[in-house]
N, C-alpha and C positions, 0 to 999 in steps of 0.2 A: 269215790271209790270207798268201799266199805272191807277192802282185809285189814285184816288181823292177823298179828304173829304172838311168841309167844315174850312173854317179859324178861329173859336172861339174853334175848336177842335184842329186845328194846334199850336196855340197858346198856350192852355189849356198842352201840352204833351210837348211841351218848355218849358213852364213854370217848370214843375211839372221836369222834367229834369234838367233846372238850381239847383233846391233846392236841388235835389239829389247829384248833382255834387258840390255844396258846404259844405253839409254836409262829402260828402268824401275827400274835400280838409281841414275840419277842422282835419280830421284824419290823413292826409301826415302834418299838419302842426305842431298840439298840440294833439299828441296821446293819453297823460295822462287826460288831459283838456274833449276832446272827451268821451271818454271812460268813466269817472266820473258823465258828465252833459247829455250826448245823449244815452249814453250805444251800446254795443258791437248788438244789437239786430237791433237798427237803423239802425248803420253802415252798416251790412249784407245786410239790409232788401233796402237800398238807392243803394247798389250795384244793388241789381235783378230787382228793378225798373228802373234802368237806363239803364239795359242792355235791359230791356223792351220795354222803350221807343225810344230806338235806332234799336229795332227791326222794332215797330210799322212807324219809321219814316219811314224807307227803304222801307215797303212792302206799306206803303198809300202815299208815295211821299212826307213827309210836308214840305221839302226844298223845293218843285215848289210851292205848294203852297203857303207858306208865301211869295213868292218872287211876284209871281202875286197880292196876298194880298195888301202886303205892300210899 
């Protein structure tokens, strides 16, 4: 698949992806911690987002893009 978007979107779906991905590394890290201050709903909820944006990356290319971007 060859689209393309525009690079404050490529950006915007990294970004939003790192957060996810830390919020799940607080849960491999300090389970009880996580789970007390973010709750189990986040948790979930950061999973299905990142599996989203890892969809969204694949089907609109944001790895060429940022790379042309940046």
């Amino acid at each position: 698949m060859n689209r393309q978007t525009s690079l404050p979107v490529a950006v915007l779906v990294t970004g939003i992806a790192a957060v996810c991905a830390l919020v799940i590394a607080t849960g491999f890290l300090d389970p009880d911690w996580m789970l007390e201050t973010l709750g189990l709903e986040l948790y979930l909820g950061s999973i299905v987002v990142l599996l989203g944006c890892a969809v969204l990356s694949f089907y609109f290319d944001l790895a060429g893009t940022l790379r042309r971007g940046l």
